[in-house]
OpenMM code with the backbone's topology and positions (N, CA, C; nanometers):
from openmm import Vec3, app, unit

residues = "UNK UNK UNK UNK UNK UNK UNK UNK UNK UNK UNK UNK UNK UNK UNK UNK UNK UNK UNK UNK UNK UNK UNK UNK UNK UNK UNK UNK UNK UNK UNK UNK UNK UNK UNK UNK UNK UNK UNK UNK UNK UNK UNK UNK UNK UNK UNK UNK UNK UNK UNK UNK UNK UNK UNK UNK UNK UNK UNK UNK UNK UNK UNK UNK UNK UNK UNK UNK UNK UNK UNK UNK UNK UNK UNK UNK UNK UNK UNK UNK UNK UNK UNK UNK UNK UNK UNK UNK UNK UNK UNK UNK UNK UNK UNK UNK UNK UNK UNK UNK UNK UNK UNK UNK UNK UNK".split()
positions = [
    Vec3(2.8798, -6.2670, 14.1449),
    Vec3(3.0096, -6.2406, 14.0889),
    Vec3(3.0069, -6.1331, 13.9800),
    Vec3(2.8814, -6.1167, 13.9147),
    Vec3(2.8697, -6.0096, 13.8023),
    Vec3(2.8949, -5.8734, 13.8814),
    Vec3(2.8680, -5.8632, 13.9891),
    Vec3(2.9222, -5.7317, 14.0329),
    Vec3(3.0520, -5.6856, 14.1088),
    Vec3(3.1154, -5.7668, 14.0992),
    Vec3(3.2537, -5.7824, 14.1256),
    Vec3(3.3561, -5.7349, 13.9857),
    Vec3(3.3065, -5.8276, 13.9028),
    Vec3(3.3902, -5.7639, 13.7928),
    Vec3(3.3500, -5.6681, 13.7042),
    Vec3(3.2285, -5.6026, 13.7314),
    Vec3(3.1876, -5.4526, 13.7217),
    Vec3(3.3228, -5.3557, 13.8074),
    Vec3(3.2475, -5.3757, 13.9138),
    Vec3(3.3990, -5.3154, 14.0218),
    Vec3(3.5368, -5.3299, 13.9487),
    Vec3(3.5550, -5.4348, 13.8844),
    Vec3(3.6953, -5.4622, 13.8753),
    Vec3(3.6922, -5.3607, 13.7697),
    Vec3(3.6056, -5.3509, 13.6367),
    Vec3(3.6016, -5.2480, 13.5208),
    Vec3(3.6168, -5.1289, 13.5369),
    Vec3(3.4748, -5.0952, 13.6808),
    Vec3(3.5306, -4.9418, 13.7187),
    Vec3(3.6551, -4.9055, 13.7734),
    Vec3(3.6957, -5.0026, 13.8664),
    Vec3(3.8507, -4.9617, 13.9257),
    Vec3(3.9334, -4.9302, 13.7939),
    Vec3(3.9845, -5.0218, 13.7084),
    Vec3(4.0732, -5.0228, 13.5835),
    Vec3(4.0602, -4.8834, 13.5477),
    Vec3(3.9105, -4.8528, 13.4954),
    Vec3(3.9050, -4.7063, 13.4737),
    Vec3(3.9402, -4.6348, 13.5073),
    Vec3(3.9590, -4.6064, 13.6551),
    Vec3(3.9711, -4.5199, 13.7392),
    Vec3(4.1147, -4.4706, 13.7389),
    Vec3(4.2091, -4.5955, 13.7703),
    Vec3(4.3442, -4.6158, 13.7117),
    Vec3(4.3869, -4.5549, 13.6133),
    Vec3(4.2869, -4.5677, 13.5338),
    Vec3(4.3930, -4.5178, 13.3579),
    Vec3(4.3627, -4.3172, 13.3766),
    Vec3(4.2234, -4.2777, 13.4501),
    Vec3(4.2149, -4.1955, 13.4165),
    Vec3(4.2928, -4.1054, 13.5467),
    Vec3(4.3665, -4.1986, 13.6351),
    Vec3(4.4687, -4.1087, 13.7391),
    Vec3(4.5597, -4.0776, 13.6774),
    Vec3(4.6344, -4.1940, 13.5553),
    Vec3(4.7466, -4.1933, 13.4649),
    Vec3(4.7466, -4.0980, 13.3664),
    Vec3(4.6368, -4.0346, 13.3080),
    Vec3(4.6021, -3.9482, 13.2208),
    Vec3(4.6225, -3.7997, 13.3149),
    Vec3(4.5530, -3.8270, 13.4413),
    Vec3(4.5684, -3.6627, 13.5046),
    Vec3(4.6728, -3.6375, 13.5328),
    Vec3(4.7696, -3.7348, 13.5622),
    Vec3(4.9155, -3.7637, 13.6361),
    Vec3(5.0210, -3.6773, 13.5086),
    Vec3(4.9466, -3.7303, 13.3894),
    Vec3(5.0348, -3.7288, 13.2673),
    Vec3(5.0156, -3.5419, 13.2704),
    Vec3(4.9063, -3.5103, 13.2413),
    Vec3(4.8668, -3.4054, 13.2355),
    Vec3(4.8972, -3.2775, 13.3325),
    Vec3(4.9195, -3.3571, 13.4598),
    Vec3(4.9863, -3.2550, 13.5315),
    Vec3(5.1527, -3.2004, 13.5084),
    Vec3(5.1739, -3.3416, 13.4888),
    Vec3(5.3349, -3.2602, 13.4326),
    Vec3(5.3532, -3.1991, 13.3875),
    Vec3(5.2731, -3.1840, 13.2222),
    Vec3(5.2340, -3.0760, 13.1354),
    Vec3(5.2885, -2.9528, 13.2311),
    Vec3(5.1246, -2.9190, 13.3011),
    Vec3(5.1607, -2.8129, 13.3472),
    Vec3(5.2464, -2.7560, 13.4338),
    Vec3(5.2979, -2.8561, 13.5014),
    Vec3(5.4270, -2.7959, 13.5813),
    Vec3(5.5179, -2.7594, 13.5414),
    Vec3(5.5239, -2.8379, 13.4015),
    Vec3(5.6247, -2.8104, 13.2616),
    Vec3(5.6057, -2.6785, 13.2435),
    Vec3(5.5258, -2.6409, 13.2211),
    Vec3(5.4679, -2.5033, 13.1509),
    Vec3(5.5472, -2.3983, 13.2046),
    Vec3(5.4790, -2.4101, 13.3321),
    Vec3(5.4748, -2.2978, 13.4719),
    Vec3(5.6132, -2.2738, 13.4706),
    Vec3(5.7320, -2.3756, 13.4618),
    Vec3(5.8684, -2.3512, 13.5029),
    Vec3(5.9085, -2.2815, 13.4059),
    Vec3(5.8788, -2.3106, 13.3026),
    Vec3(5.9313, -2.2197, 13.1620),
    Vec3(5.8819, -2.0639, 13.2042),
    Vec3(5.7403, -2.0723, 13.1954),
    Vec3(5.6762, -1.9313, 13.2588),
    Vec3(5.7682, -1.8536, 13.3443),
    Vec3(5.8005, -1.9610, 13.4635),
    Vec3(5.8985, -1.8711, 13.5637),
    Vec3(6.0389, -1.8170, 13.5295),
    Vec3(6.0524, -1.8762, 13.4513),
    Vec3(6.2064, -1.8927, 13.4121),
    Vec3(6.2437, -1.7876, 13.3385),
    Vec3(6.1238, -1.7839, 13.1963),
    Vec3(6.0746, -1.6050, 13.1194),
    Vec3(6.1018, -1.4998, 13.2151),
    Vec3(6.0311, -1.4926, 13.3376),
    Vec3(6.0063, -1.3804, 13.3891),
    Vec3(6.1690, -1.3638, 13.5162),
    Vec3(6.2264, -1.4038, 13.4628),
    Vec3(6.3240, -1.4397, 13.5989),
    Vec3(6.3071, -1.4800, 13.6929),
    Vec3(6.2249, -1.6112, 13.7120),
    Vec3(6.2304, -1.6642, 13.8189),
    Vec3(6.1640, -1.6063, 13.9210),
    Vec3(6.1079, -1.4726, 13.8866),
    Vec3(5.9886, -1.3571, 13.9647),
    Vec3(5.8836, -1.3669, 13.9392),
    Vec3(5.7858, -1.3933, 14.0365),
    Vec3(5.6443, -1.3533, 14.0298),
    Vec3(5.5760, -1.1757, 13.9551),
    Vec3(5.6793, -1.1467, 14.0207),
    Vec3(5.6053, -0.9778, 13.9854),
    Vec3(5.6619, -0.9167, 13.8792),
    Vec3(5.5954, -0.8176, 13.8319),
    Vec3(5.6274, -0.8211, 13.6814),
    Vec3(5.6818, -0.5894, 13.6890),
    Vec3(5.7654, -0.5872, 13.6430),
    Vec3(5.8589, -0.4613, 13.6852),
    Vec3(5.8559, -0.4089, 13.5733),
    Vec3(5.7931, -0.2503, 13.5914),
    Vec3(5.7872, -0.1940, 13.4429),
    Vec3(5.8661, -0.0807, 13.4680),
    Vec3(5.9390, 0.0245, 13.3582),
    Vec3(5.9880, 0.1142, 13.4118),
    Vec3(5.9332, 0.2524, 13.4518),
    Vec3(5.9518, 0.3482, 13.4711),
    Vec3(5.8859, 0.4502, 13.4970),
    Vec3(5.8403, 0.5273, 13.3828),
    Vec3(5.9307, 0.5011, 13.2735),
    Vec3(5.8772, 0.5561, 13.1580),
    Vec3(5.7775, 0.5125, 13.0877),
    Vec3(5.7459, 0.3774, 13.1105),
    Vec3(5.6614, 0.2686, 13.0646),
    Vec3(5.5413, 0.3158, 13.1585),
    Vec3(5.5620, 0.3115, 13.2937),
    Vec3(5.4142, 0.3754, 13.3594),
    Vec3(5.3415, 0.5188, 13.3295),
    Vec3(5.4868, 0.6111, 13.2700),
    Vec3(5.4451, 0.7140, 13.2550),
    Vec3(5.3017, 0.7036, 13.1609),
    Vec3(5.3681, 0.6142, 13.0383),
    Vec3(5.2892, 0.6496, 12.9328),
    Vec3(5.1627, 0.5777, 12.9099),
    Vec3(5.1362, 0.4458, 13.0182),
    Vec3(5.0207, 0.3857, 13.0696),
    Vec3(4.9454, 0.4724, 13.1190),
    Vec3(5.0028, 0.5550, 13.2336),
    Vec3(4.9245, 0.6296, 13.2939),
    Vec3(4.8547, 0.7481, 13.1650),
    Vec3(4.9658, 0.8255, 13.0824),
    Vec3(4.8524, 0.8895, 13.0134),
    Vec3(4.8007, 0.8739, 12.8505),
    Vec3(4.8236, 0.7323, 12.8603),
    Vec3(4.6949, 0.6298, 12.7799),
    Vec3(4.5990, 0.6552, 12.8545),
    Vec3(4.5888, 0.5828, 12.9654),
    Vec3(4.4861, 0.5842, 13.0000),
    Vec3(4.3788, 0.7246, 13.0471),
    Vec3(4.4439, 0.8364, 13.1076),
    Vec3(4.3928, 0.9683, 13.1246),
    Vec3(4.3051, 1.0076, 12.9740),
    Vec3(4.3943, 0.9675, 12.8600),
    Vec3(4.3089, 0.9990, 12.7396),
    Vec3(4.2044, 0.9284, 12.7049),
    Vec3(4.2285, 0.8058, 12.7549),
    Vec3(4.0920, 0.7260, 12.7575),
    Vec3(3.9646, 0.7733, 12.8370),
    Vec3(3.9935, 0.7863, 12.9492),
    Vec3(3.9108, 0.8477, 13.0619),
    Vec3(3.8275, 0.9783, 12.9443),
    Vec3(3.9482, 1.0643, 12.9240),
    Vec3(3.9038, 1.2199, 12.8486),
    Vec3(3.8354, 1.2070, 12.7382),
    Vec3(3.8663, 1.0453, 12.6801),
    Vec3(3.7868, 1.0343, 12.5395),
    Vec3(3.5847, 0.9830, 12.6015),
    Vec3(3.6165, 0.9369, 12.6870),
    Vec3(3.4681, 0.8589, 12.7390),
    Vec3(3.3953, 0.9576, 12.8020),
    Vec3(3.4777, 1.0408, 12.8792),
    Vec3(3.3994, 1.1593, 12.9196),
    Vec3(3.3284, 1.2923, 12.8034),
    Vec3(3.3856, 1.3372, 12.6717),
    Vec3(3.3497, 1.3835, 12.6178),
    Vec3(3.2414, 1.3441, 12.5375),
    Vec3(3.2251, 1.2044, 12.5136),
    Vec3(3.0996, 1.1279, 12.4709),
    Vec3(3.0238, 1.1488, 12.5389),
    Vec3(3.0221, 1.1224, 12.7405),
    Vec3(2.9230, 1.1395, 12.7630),
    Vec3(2.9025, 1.2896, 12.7944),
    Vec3(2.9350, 1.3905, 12.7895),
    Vec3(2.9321, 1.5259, 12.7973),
    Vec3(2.8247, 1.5567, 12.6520),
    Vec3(2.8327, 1.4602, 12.5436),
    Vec3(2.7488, 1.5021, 12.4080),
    Vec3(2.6324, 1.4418, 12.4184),
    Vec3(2.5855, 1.3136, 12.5063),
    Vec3(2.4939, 1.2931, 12.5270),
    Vec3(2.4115, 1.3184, 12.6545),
    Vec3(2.4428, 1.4045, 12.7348),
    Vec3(2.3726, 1.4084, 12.8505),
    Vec3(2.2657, 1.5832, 12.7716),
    Vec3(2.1875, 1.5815, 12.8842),
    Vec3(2.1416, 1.7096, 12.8546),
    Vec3(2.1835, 1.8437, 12.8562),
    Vec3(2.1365, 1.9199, 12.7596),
    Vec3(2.1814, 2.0478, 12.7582),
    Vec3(2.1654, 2.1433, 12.8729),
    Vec3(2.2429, 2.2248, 12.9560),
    Vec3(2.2105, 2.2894, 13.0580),
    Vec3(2.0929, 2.4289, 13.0283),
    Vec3(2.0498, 2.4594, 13.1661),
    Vec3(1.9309, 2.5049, 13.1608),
    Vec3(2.0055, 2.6373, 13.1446),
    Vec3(1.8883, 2.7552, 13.0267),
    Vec3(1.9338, 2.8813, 13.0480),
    Vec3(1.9716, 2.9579, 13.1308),
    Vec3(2.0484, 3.0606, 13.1037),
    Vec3(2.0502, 3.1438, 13.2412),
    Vec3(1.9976, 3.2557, 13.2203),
    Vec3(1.9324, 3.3736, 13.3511),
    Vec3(1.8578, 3.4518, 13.3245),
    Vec3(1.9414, 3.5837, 13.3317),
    Vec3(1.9220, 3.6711, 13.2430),
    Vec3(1.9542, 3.7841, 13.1960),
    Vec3(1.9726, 3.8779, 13.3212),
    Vec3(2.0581, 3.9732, 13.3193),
    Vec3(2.0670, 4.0352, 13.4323),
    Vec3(1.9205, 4.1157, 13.4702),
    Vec3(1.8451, 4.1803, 13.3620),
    Vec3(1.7372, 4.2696, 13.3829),
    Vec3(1.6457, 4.1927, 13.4374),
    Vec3(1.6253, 4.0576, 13.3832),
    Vec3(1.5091, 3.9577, 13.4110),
    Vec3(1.5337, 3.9402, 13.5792),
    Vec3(1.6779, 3.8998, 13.6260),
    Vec3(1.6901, 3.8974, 13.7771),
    Vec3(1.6521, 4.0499, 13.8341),
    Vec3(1.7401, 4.1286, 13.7701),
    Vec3(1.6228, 4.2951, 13.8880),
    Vec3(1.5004, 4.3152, 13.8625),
    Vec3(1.4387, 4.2742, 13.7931),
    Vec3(1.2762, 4.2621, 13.7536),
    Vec3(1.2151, 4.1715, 13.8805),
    Vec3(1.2989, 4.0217, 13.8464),
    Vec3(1.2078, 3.9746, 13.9953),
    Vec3(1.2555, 3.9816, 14.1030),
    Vec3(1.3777, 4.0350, 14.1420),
    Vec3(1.4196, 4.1105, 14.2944),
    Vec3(1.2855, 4.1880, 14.2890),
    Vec3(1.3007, 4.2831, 14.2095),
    Vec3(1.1774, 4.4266, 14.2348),
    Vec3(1.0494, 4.4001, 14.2969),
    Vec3(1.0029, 4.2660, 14.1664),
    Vec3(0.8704, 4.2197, 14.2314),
    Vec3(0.8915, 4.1221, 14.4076),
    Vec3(0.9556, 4.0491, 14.4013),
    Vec3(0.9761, 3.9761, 14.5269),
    Vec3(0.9779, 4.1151, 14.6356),
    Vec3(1.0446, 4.2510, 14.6306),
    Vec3(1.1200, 4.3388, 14.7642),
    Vec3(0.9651, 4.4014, 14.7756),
    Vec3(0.8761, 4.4045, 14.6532),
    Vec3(0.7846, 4.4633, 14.6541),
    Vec3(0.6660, 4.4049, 14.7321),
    Vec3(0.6495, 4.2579, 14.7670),
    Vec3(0.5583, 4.1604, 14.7708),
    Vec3(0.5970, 4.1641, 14.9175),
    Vec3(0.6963, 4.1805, 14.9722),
    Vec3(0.7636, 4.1496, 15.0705),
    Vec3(0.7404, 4.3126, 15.1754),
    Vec3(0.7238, 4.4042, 15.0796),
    Vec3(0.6775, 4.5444, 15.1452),
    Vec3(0.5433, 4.5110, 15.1895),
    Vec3(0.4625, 4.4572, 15.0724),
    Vec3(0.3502, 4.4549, 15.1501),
    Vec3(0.2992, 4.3835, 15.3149),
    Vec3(0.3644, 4.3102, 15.2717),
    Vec3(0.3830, 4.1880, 15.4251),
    Vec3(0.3795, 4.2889, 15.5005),
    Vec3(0.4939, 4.3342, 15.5106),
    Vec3(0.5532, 4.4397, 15.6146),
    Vec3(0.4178, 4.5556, 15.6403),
    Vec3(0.3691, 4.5850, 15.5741),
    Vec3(0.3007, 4.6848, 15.5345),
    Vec3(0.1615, 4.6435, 15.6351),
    Vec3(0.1241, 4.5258, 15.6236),
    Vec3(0.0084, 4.4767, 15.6794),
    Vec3(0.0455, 4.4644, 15.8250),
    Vec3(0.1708, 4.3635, 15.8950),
    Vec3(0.1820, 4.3681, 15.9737),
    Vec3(0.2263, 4.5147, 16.0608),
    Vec3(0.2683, 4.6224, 15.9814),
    Vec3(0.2915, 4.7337, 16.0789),
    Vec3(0.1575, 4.7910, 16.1063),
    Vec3(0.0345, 4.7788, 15.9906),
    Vec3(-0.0805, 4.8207, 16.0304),
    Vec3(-0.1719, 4.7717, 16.1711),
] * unit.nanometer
topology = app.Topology()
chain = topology.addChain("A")
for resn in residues:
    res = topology.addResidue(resn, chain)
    for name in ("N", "CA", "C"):
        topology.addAtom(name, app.Element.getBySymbol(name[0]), res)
């Protein structure tokens, strides 16, 4: 019989704590209707165009602000070579390239 009215203890429990979730759900259904009711009774939420405008360029400046950070930390680009320095090694390359020629016409 001792485990019978164990059972009977856990059931009781069980009971009070359906009454507690029961309670608790109303809550939130409570909530939710108010929620709906705020928004007109609409799920979706309607902004105007002027309002997107200026989301949209918030956010573009955001983008422009994160990109210039990383533009200061990436590496510095590699030099570039002087115009004389490029006909210097055309010269040597057309020259290196005569010889080739030079051997094979021999």
């Amino acid at each position: 019989m001792a485990n019978l009215s164990g059972l009977a203890s856990f059931v009781s429990e069980l009971r009070a704590e359906r009454t507690n979730l029961v309670d608790r759900l109303r809550h939130v259904d409570a909530a939710l209707s108010v929620l709906g009711k705020l928004n007109g009774g609409s799920s979706g939420h309607t902004v105007s165009a002027l309002a997107r405008r200026r989301m949209s360029l918030a956010q573009k400046a955001r983008w422009a602000k994160r990109a210039s950070k990383n533009q200061s930390t990436t590496k510095k680009s590699k030099r570039t070579m002087s115009a004389s320095a490029r006909r210097k090694i055309a010269a040597a390359q057309r020259a290196r390239w005569a010889k080739v020629r030079a051997k094979k016409a021999a």
